[in-house]
C-alpha positions in Angstrom: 0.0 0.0 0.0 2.7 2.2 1.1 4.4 1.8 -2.5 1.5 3.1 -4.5 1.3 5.9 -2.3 4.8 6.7 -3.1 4.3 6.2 -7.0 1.2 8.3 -6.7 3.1 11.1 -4.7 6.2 10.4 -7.4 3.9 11.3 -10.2 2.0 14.5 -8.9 5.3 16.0 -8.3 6.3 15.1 -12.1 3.3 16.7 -13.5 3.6 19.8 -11.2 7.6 20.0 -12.3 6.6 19.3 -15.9 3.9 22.4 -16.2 6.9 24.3 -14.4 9.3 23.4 -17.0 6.8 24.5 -19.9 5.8 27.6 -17.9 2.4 26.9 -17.3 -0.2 28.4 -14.8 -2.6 25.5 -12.9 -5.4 27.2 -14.9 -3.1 27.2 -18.2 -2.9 23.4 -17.9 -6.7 23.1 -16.5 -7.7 24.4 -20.0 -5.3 22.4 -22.0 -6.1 19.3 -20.5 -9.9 19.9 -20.7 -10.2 19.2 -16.9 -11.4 21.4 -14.3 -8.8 23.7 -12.7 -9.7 21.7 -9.3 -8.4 18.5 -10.6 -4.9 20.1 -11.2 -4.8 21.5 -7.6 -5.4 17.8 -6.1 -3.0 16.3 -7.9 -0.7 18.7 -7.3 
């Protein structure tokens, strides 16, 4: 159990680092991705 958290926690910080790297707002990749700007807070 404790390993999915940790692949879980390993990719939320990718995608956060990723839309860092590409210079994106949370609302910037919200709108690309066609989710809701709520979504991309959780997972980050």
């Amino acid at each position: 159990m404790n390993e999915n958290i940790d692949i879980i926690a390993m990719l939320c910080r990718r995608i956060k680092m990723a839309r860092i790297e590409k210079n994106l707002s949370q609302q910037e990749l919200a709108r690309k991705a066609e989710i809701g700007i709520a979504t991309i807070k959780r997972i980050e």
